[in-house]
N, C-alpha and C positions, 0 to 999 in steps of 0.2 A: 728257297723262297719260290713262291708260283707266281706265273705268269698265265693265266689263262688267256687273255685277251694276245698273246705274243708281240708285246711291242719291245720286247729287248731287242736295239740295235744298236751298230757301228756308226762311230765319228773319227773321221783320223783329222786331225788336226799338231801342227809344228811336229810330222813325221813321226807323230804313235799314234796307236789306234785304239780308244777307246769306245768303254759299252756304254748305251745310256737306256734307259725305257723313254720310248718315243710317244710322246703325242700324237702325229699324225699316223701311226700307225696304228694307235686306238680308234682315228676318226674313220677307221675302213668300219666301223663299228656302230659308234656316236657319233655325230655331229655337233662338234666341241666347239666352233670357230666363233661362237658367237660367245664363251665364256667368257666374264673378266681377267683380266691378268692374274689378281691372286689367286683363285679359281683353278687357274691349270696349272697353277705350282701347288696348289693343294692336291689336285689330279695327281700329276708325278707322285708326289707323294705317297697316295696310294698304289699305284702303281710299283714303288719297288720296295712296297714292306708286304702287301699283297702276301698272307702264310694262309688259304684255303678257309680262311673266316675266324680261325679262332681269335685273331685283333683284327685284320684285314682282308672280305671275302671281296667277291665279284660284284655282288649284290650293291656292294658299299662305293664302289668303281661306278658301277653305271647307276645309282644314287644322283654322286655328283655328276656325272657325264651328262644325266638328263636335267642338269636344277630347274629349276623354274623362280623367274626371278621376282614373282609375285606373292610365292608359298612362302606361308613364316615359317620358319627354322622346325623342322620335326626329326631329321634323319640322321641319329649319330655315326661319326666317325671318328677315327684315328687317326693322331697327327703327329710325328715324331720329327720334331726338331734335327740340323744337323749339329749344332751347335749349340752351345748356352755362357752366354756373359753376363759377368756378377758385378757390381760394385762392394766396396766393402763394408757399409754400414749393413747391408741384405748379406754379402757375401761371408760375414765371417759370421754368422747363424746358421747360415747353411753349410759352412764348414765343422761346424760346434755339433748340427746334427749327425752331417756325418759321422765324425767320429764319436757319437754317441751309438749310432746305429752298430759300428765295429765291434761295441762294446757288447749291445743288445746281443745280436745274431749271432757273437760267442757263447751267450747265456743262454741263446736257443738254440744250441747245438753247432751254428754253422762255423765259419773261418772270416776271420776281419777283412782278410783282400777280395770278398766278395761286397763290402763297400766299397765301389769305388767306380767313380764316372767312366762312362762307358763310350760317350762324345768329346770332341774338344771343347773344354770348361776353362774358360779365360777369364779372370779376375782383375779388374782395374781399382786401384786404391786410389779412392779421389774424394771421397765425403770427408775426411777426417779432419783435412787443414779448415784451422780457422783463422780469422781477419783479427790478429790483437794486435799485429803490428798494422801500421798503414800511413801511407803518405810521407816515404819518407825510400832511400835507396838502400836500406838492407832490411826493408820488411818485409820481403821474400824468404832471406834468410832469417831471420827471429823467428817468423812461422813456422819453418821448416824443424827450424832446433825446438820450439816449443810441439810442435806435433809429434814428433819424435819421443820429447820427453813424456807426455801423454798417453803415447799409444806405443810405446815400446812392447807391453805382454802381448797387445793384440796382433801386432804387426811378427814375434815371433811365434804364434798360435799359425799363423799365414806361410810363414817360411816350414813351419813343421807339414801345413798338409800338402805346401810342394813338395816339399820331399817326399811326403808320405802317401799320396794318391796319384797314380798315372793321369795321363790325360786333363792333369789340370796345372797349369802356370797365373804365374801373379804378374801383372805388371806394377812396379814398384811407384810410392810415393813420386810424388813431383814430375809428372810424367804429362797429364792433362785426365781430360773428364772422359769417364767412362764413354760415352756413345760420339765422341767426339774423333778419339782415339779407335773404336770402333768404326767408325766410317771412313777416317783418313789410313790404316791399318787393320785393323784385324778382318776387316768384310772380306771376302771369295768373292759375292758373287756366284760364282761357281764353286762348287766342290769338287773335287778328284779322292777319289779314294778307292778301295779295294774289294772285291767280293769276288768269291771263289776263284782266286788266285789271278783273277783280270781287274785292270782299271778300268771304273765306274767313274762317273759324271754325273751329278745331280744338283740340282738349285741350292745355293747358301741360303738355307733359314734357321731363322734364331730365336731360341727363348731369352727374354733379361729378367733377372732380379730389378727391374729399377719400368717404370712404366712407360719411359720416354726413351727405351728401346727402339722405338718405332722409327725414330731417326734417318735407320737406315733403311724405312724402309726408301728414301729418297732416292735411292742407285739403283732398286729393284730386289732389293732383299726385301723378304718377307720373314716380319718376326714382329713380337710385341712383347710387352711387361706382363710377367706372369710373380705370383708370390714366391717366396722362395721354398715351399712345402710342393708345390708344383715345380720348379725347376730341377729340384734335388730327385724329383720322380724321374724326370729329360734326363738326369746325368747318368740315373741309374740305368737307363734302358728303355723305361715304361711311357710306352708312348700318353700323349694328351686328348681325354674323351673331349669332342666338340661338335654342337650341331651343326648341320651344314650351314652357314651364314647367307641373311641378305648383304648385299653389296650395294651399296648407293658410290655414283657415278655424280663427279663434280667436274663437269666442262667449262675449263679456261681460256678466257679469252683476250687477246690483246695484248695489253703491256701495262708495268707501272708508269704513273706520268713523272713527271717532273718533282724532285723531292720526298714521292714516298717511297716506301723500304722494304724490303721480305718482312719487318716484323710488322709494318703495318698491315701486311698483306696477310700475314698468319693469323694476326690476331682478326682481322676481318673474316676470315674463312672457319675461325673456332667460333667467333658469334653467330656465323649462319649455319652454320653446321650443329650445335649444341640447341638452336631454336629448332631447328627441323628436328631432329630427336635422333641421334644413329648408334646411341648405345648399345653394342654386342653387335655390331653390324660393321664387314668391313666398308673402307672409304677407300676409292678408286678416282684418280685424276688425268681427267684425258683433255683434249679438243685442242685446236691452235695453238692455244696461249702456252704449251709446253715448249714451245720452240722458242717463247723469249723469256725463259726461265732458266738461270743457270743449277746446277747441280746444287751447289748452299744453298739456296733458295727453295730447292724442292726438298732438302732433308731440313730446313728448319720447321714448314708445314708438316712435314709427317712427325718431327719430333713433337709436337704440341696434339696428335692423337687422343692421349688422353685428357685434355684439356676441352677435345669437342666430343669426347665420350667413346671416339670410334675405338674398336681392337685394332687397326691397321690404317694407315694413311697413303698409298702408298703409288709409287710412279712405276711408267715399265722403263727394263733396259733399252736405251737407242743409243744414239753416237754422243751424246750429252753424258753420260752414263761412262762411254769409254774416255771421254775428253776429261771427265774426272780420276779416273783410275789412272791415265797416265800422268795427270798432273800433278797427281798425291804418291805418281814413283814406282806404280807397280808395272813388272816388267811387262815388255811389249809380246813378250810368251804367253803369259799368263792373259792377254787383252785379246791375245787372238782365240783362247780360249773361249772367254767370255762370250764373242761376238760370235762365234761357230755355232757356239752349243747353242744360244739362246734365238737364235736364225733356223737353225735346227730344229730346235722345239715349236718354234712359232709365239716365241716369246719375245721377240726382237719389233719393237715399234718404229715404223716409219710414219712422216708426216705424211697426212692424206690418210691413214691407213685407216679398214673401216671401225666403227666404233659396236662395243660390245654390246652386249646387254647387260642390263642395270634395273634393279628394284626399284630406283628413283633416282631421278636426275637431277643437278641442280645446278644454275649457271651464274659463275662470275666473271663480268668483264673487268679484270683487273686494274683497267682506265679507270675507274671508278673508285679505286682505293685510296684512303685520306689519311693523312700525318693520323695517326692513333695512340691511346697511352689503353691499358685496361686494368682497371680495382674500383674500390678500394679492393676489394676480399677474393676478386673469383677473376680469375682468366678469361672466362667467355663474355664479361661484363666489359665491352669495348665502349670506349669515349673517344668521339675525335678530341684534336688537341687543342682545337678554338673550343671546346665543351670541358677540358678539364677544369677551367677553375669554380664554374657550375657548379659543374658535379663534386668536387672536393667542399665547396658552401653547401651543397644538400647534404653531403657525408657526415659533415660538422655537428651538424644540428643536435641530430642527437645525442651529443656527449657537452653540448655546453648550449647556452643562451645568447654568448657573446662570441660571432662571428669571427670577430677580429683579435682578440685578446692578445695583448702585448705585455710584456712579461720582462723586465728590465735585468740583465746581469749584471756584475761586477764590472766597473770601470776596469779597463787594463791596457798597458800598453802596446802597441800594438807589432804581433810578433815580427821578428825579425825575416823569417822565412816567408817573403810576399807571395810565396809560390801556392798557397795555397794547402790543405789538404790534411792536416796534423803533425801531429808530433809521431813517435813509434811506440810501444808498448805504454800504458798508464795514463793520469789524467793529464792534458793539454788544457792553456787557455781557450773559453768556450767563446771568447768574444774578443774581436781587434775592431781598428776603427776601417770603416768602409775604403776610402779612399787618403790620402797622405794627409789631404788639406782638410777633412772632412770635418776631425773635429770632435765626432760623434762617435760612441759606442752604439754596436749592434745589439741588438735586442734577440729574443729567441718567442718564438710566439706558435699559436694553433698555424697549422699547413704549414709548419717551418721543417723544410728538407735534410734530415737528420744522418742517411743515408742514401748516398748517392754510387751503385754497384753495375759496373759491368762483370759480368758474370755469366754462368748458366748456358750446356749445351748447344740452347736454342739459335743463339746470336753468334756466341763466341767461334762460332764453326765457321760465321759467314763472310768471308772475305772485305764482301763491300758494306757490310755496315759497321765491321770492328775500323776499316779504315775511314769510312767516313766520319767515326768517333773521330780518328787522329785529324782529322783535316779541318775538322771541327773545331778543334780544341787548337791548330795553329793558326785559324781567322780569329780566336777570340785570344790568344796568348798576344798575338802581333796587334789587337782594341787595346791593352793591357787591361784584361779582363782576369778574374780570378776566381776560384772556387768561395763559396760561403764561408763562414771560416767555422761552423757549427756542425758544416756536411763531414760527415766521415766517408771519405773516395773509397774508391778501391777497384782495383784491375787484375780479373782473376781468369787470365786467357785457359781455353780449354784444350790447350796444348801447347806446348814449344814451338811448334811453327808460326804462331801466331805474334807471337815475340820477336822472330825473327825478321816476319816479313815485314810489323810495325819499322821494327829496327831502321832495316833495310830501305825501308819509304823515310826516313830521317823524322816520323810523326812519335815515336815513343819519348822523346825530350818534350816535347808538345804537351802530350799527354799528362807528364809527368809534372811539367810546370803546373797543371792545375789539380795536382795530388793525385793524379790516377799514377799510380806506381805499383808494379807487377807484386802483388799481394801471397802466390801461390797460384798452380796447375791443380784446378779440383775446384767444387762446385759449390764454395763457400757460403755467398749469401743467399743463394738462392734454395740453400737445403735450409738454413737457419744458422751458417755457419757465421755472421755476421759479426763475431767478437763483441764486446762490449764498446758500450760508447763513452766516448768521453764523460771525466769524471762530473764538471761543472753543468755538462748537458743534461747529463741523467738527472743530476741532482734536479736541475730547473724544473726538466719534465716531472718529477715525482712530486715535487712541491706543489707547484703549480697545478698539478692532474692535466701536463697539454698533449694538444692532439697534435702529433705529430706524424711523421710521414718516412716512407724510403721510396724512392726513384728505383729498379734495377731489371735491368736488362733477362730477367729470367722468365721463368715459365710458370710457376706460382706463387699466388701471393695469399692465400690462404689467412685466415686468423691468428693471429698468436705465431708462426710458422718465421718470418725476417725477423724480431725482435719484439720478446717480451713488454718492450718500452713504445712497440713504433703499434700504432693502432690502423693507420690508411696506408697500404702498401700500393701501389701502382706498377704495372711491367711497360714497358718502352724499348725502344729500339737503345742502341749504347749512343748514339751520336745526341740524342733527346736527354738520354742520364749523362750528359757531359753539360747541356746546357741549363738542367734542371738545377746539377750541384752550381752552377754561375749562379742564377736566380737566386738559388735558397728557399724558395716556399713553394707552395702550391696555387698562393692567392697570386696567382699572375696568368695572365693570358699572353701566352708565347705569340699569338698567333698575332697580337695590334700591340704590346705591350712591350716595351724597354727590356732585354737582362739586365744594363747596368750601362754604366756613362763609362767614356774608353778616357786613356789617359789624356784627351784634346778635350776632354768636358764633352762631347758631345753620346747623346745615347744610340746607344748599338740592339739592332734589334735581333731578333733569331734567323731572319730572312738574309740578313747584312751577313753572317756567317756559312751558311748551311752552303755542303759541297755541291755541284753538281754531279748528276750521274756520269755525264760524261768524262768530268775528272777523277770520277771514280774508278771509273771503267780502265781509264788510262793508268791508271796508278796499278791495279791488280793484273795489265796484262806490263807492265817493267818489272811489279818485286814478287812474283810469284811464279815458283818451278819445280822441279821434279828433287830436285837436290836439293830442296830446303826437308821434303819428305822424308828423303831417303837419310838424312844425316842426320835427322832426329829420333828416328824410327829402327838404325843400325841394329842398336843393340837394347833392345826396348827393354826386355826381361831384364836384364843385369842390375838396376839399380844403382844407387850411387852409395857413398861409402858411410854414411848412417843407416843407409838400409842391410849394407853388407857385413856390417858391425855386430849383430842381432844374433843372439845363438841360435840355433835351431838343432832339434833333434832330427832323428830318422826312424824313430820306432814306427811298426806299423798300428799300435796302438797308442792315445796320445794321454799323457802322464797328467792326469787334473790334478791340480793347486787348489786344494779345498780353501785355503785363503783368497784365494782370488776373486775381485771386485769384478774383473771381466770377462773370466773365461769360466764357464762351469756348466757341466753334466747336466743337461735339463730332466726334469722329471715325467718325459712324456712314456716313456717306453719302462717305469718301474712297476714292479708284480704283474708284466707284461706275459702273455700263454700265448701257445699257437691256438687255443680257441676261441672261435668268435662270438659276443656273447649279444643274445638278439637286442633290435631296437624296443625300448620300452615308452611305452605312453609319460608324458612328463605332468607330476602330479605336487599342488601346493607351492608352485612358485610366485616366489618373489619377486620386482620389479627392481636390479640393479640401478637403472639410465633410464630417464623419460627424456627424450630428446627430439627435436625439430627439425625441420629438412637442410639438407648439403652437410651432416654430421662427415668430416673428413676422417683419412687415416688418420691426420694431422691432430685433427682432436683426440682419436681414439688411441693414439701411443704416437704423441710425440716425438721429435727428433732434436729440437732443443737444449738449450740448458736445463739444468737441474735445478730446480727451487731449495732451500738449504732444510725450509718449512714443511718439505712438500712428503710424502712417505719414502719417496726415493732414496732424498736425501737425508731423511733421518737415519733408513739403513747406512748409507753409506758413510756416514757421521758414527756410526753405532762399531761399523770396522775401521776405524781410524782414518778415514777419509775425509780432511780437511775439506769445506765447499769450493777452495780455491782448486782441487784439484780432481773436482767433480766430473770434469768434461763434460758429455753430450749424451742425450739417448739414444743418440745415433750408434755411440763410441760404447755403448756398455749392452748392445744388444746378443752380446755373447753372454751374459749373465741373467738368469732371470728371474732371480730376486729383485733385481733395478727393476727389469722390464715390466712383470709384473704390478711393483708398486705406483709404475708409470703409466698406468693403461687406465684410460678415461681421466688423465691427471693434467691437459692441457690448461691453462691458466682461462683460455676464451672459452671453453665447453661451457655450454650452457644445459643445465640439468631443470626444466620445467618441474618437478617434483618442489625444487626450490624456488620457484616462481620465474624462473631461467636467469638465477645468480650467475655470474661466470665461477669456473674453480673446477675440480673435481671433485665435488662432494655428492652427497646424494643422504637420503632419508632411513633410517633402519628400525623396521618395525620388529622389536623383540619379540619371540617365540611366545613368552608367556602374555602377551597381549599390555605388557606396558606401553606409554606413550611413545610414539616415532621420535630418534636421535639423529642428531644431524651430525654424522661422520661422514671423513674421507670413504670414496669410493672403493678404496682399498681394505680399507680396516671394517668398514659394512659389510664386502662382500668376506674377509673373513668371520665375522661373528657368524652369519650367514651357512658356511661349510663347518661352523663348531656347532648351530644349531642343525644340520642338517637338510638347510633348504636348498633346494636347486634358485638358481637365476634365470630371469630372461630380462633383453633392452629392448624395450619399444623405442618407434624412430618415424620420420615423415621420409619425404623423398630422396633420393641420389644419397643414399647411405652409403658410406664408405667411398667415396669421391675421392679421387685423389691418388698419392703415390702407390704401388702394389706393395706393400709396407705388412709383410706375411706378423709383425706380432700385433698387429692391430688383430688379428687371427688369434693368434698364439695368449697374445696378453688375457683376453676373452675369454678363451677357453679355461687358461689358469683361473681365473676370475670363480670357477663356476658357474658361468653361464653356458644356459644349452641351448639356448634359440635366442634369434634376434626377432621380430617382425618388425616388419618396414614396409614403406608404401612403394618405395623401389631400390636397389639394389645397384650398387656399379659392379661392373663384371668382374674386375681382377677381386675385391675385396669378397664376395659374393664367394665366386669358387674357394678361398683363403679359408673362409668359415669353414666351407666344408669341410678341405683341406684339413683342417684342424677340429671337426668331428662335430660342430657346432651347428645347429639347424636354424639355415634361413627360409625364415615365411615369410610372405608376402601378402598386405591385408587388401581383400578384394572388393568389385563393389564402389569405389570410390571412396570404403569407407578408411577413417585412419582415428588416432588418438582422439581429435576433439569431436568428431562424429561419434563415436564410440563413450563418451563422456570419461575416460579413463584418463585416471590424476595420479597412476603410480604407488596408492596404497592397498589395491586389489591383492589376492590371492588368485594364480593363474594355472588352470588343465589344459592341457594338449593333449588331446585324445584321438584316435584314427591312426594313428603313423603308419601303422598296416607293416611294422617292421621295418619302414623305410620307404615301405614300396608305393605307398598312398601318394598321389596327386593335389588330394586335398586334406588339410585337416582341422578339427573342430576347436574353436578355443574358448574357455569358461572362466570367466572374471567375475570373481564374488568379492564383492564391496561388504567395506568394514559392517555396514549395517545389517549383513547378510541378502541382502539383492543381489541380482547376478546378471550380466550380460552376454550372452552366445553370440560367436559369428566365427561365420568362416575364414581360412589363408591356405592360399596354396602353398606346397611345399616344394619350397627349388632346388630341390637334387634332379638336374634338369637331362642328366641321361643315367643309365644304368651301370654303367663305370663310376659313377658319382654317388648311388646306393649303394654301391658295395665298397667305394671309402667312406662312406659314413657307418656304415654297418660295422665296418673296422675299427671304429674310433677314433679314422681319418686316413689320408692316404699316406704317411709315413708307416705308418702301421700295418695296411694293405702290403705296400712293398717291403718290408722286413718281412712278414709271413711270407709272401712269394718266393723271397732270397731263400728264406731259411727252410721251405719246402723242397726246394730243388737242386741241395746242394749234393 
């Protein structure tokens, strides 16, 4: 490698002497000092991949060395990840490609072991459990045995590519949540590693499969959510083209007051942040207020990144930073590491220390933050808590006339188990009587709290507000206070330590009285893993058409995303979803309004319970220590003895089950040539999706259940696949027959072609000019590939919003489609496209679909592509009537690394030719 600027130098630290590329040794050069923190770990970066320009010249060095934090983004670079962590819903598609690629680059001459990650690729299995067991002490275990039963081929597909590819390990079911587990174990911080026969020192940064990655960036790693068409590129070697970034700078100040929470404070800092506009832009948090900020607290703000749009969130290393690494167990060696190199480098924050430069600034006094809940639909859509029941009557409206609508169930007696929370697997009574004396059957009605989840990276990481759930939940067990009896609980810690230290504080019997009982380690409700709801609730809600609700501690709430049944989803802190499952509805104002009358008849209000911080504070420094870390964290990889149970082979090529519903040989790399075949103008397309702004992954290839109706599920009906044993889109993303049939198949998408019906359907105008058919999106877009037309999805703003969710990509591309246009683009999904050969434009001008008068039965040219290389290109819309409308879109293949994956037919393709060129 070169070093022209010669900053390779020595660090001896715990009596060896490692190399590092120094910063201030650049600055004999540059005057770097005024850079943001992620900025000069991007520096570094360059700095020791630096090969004489053909990825990394000088040019590109002193690029970043001079940024200017006013200039929009023009100057590409290379950034090569140290690392890459997957979850397994993302993770075992990128395992599926791999060993598809093995397969390829045999057919093009080369050797299968030149698949194969070339970083440490850490895989956490956390999406897959779901919530059918609940409220009840072995619905941990039901989950566990029914996950199991479910995902047995795919979880031995996982055990074959550990065996099968270096550099990559699984941590096994039942363990906790990806980014959770991530930042309590697997983060560096630092890296140590090897080059030319010396140990090297460089910053720990990480690409994820999953887009709440960012998590970490909360300890000083730098990393974010990239798709998994991109990650699979990191594993291979191939570094990530990216323009230099603006950096907006959010100076904090102060303290939270009295009663409010990090999720209040998160969810405040993604509405101001998402209003200012920072998409594709990092986000940098400095000033005072970091000093009364504990470590959870600053990784639950960075995990919620993509929620305020940014690629990065992130804090610098200081003694906050090592006060967590000791207290999550990692050795006092390894911390002296950290704090050398990063002092070293000039990455180490002191208070007082001076403040960088910043594209834009922006300030919060965290004095200022309010009890908060935010939905119905979108995370950055924050409501204080005196406003939720407001805003859930504004929610209302449009799905009924009758505010209030109360809805009578079956008389029943009333259950035996006062404790609240359900029954375990199948249908439970949907109604008891309120109180002993009362008298009365419960009702189930619109803003009736259906699901009530702690859940979800964001929270579950954060010491003081999983505990102020428990302390919560033992002021309202000791009112004799109850859960609703219609709420479905659930407590799905995002790790084992969290279990522990509940334990240990004597608050999990608490908990568990009002049905939160440890449900599963994984990310249940908050992916959509929600289980089904009780048998008499559903029923009510389908009868009825009610609008009802889930309470849950996670990071979106998306459309259709918690429950097919539940239409107003809300995110909250966990001690708020403990008092929300009390209440039962939404029609209530916590903030002046009663939860319930305690067992003295007298009414208990949310104030009458809620902990103080400083009981808070006191409880997290008695039941938390380094040995709850370490003795969870032992023997991480090994698994337990369902997982150990699982065949697995050891071939270097992996043996497809042409029967199989879950694993199978994608067809991207078939009649595959090392030649490349140029871009061509796209001529006579079709309109797949006419779609409105914030169109999510979510909508675009769910993660869900399976409709039984749906085309998914008819394939999997059509191979003996009972609906009951359908699982999840999450869980069948190894197959992409499911995936495919599921792309655009969300129950909430809304397709303007059909005047924006929910469903995935869409309109298909036959070749011979008979009338338009109203088919699934799926069976459209293949009539469509028998008649020979290409596709494109028109779209409004923040397209693709949402998780890095690479078959929202993938699904697309099978589809047929070769271009999206949209009025804007989210970054992860945006590169996905490419990624997967698919061209996103962007319509200019201000103008969009209803400026444009276009309704979907046009015929559409894309002319100019200039082979890829055009900046802008022309687009021709000729109406049924033969009229035509022209207008321009830019074409976002936003650097030249990005031309020539598209030019490829996407970047799997790029690096398989690369591999198989060079072998």
């Amino acid at each position: 490698m070169h070093d022209s600027y010669d900053t390779r130098d020595t660090l001896s630290v715990n009596g060896h002497l490692y190399h590092y590329y120094s910063l201030p040794r650049l600055a004999r050069h540059h005057r770097i000092d005024h850079l943001p923190y992620s900025l000069k770990i991007l520096l570094e970066n360059l700095l020791r991949h630096e090969d004489g320009g053909q990825t990394v010249g000088r040019e590109h060095i002193s690029a970043l060395a001079q940024w200017d934090p006013a200039a929009e983004p023009s100057v590409e670079i290379a950034f090569m990840p140290a690392r890459v962590v997957l979850q397994d819903f993302t993770g075992v598609p990128c395992v599926v490609d791999l060993a598809a690629m093995r397969d390829a680059v045999v057919a093009l001459g080369g050797r299968p072991e030149q698949i194969n990650p070339q970083i440490p690729s850490e895989l956490v299995i956390d999406h897959s459990i779901q919530v059918d067991a609940f409220g009840s002490p072995d619905a941990l275990d039901i989950n566990g045995r029914i996950e199991f039963e479910r995902n047995t081929e795919r979880y031995g597909f996982l055990r074959w590519g550990q065996n099968a590819f270096d550099n990559f390990k699984v941590v096994p079911p039942n363990t906790g949540i990806v980014h959770q587990v991530n930042l309590e174990h697997l983060a560096r911080v630092v890296m140590s590693g090897e080059r030319d026969g010396q140990a090297l020192l460089y910053p720990d940064t990480v690409f994820g499969t999953d887009s709440h990655t960012t998590m970490i960036n909360g300890i000083g790693v730098l990393g974010w959510g990239v798709g998994g068409i991109e990650a699979e590129a990191a594993m291979l070697g191939q570094p990530s083209s990216m323009l230099i970034p603006q950096v907006v700078g959010m100076r904090l100040r102060g303290r939270l007051r009295e009663g409010a929470t990090a999720t209040d404070l998160v969810l405040t800092v993604t509405q101001m942040l998402r209003q200012f506009g920072v998409v594709g832009k990092f986000v940098e948090f400095f000033g005072e207020g970091l000093a009364n900020l504990p470590l959870a607290d600053r990784a639950t703000i960075g995990n919620m990144a993509p929620e305020y749009g940014a690629t990065c969130g992130i804090f610098p290393i200081d003694a906050e930073a090592l006060n967590y690494l000791r207290l999550s167990g990692r050795s006092e060696e390894h911390i002296a590491l950290v704090q050398a190199y990063a002092r070293a480098q000039g990455l180490w924050h002191e208070p007082g220390s001076p403040e960088a430069s910043y594209s834009a600034v922006l300030d919060l006094d965290m004095a200022t933050v309010v009890p908060s809940m935010a939905g119905p639909r979108r995370p950055q859509d924050r409501v204080p808590l005196d406003k939720v029941k407001e805003n859930y009557l504004h929610n209302l409206t449009p799905y009924t006339d009758a505010r209030r609508k109360r809805i009578p169930l079956q008389e029943c007696e009333r259950l035996k188990d006062e404790g609240g929370g359900g029954a375990a697997v199948g249908a439970r009574e949907a109604a008891r009587e309120h109180a002993p004396d009362s008298g009365a059957a419960w009702q189930l009605h619109d803003g009736a709290v259906v699901i009530a989840a702690i859940t979800s990276c964001t929270n579950t990481s954060n010491p003081a507000v999983m505990l102020a759930a428990g302390l919560l939940a033992r002021n309202a067990v000791a009112r004799g206070l109850r859960a609703a009896p219609w709420v479905k609980t659930s407590l799905g810690p995002g790790s084992r330590v969290v279990t522990d230290y509940l334990r240990s504080a004597d608050l999990l019997v608490d908990l568990e009285a009002l049905g939160f009982h440890v449900v599963g380690y994984g990310c249940t409700t908050c992916i959509g893993n929600s289980g089904p709801l009780p048998d008499d609730v559903s029923a009510a809600i389908r009868r009825e058409d009610l609008v009802v609700a889930s309470v849950l501690s996670g990071n979106r709430n998306f459309e259709g995303r918690i429950h097919p049944e539940v239409k107003l989803n809300y995110l909250a802190s966990p001690p708020l979803v403990v008092a929300y499952a009390i209440a039962g509805s939404l029609d209530i104002d916590l903030s002046t309004e009663p939860l319930g009358i305690d067992s003295d008849g007298e009414e208990v209000y949310l104030r009458d319970i809620w902990p103080s911080n400083q009981e808070v504070g006191e409880l997290i420094a008695r039941t938390l220590g380094p040995e709850l870390y370490r003795a969870n964290y032992a023997d991480v990889f090994a698994g337990d003895s369902r997982w150990n149970a699982i065949a697995a082979t050891s071939s270097q090529r992996y043996h497809w089950d042409n029967g199989s519903t879950y694993i199978k040989n994608p067809p991207y790399f078939e009649g595959m040539s090392m030649a490349v075949a140029p871009v061509e103008d796209i001529h006579g397309a079709r309109v797949l999706g006419l779609f409105g702004d914030s169109i999510t992954t979510d909508h675009i290839s769910p993660a869900g259940n399976i409709k039984a109706d749906s085309p998914a599920g008819h394939f999997l009906q059509s191979r003996g696949v009972s609906p009951l044993e359908f699982n999840s889109y999450g869980s069948r993303r190894g197959n992409d027959d499911v995936m495919v049939r599921g792309t655009f198949a969300n129950i909430r998408i809304k397709n303007l072609m059909l005047g924006g019906e929910e469903g995935g359907n869409t309109l298909y105008y036959p070749a011979n000019g008979a009338p338009a058919e109203k088919l699934s999106i799926y069976e459209a877009a293949m009539r469509y590939k028998d008649d020979g037309v290409p596709l494109v999805v028109l779209a409004g703003s923040e397209y693709g919003t949402g998780s890095s969710r690479d078959w929202a990509a993938k699904g697309t591309n099978l589809l047929g489609v070769k271009a999206v246009i949209a009025q804007s683009f989210e970054r992860i999904h945006r590169s996905n496209l490419v990624g997967m050969g698919v061209l996103p434009l962007r319509f200019v001008n201000g103008q969009g679909i209803a400026s444009l008068g276009l309704d979907g039965s046009e015929r559409f040219d894309i002319t100019g592509l200039d082979n890829g290389a055009a900046r802008q290109a022309t687009v021709s819309a000729t109406r049924r009537d033969g009229s035509q409308v022209h207008f321009q879109v830019d074409v976002l293949l936003l650097t030249p690394k990005e031309v020539e994956y598209f030019r490829h037919g996407g970047l799997l393709h790029y690096v398989l030719r690369q591999l198989a060129a060079h072998d």
